[in-house]
matplotlib code that plots the C-alpha trace (Angstrom):
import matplotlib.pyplot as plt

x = [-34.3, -36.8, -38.5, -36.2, -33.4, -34.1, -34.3, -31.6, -29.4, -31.1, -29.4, -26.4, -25.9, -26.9, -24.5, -21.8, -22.4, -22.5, -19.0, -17.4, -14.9, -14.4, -10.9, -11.0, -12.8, -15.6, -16.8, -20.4, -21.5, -25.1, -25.9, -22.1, -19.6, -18.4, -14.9, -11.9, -11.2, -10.6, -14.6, -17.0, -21.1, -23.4, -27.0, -28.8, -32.4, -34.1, -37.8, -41.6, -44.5, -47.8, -49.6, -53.1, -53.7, -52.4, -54.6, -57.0, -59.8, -58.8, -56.8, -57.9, -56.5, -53.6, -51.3, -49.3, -46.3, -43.5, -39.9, -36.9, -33.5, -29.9, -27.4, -23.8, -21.7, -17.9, -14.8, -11.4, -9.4, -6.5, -8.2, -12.0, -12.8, -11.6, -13.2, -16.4, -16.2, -15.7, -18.3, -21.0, -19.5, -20.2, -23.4, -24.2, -23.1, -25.5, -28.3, -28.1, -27.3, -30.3, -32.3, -31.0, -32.2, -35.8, -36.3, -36.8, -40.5]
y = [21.4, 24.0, 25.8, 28.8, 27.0, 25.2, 28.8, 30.0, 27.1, 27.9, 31.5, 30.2, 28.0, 30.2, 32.5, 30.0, 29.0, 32.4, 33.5, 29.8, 31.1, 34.3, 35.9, 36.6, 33.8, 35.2, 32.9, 33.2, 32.2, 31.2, 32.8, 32.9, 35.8, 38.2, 36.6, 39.0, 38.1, 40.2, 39.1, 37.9, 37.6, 37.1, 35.6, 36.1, 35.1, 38.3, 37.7, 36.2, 38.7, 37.9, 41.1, 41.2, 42.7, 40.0, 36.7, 35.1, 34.5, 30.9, 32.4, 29.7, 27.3, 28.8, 32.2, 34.4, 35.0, 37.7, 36.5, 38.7, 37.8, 40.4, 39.5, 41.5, 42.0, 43.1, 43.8, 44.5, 47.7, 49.5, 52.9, 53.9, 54.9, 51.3, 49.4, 50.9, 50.7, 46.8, 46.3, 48.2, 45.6, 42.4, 44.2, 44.3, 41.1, 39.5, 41.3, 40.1, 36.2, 36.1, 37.6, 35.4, 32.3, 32.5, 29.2, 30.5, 30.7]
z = [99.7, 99.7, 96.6, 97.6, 97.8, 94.4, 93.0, 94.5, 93.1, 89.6, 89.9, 91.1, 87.8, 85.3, 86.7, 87.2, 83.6, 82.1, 84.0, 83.1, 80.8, 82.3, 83.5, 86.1, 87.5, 89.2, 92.2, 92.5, 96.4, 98.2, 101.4, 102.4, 103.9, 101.5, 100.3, 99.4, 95.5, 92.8, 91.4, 93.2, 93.6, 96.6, 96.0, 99.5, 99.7, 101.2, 101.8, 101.0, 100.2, 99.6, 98.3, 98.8, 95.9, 93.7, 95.2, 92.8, 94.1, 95.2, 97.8, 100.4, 98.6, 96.0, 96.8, 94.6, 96.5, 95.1, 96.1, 96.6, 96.4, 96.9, 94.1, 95.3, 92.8, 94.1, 91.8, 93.1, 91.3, 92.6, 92.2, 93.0, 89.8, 88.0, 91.1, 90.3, 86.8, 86.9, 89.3, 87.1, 84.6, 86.3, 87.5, 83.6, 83.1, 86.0, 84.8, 81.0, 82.3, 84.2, 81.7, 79.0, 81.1, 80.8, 83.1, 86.5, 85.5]

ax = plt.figure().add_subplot(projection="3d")
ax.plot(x, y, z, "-o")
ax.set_aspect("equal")
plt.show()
């Protein structure tokens, strides 16, 4: 397993622990096709920089790289307007869960 994939899994499980109890279940996915429930969240690993900028000044030998990952958050509603506004809410929700864990370093 990569370091990526490590961190991706990290992601996964805080989410999948945050959203444990929640109704309706919300399946949280790696890397996988976008699957027609009523909640559901994509974690896609995106890409690797490595700004110049940011190197110390052992860059021969150490590198700052900045990671970036997609997190899709869907919700199911019979109208546009309470789609959306359940989507913003699991948006919300994502947002606070990975703040709350304060491991991914």
């Amino acid at each position: 397993m990569t370091n990526f994939e490590a961190i991706t899994q990290a992601i996964k499980s805080a989410l999948d622990t945050a959203f444990a109890n929640r109704t309706p279940e919300t399946l949280v996915a790696i890397e996988s096709e976008f699957q027609p429930r009523e909640s559901w969240v994509g974690i896609y690993f995106d890409r690797v920089e490595e700004p110049e900028d940011q190197q110390p000044l052992t860059a021969g030998r150490k590198a700052r790289m900045l990671l970036r990952f997609q997190v899709w958050c869907w919700r199911f509603g019979m109208t546009n307007a309470q789609a959306s506004e359940a989507r913003d809410s699991l948006t919300g929700d994502v947002e606070c869960a990975l703040m709350l864990d304060r491991t991914f370093g």
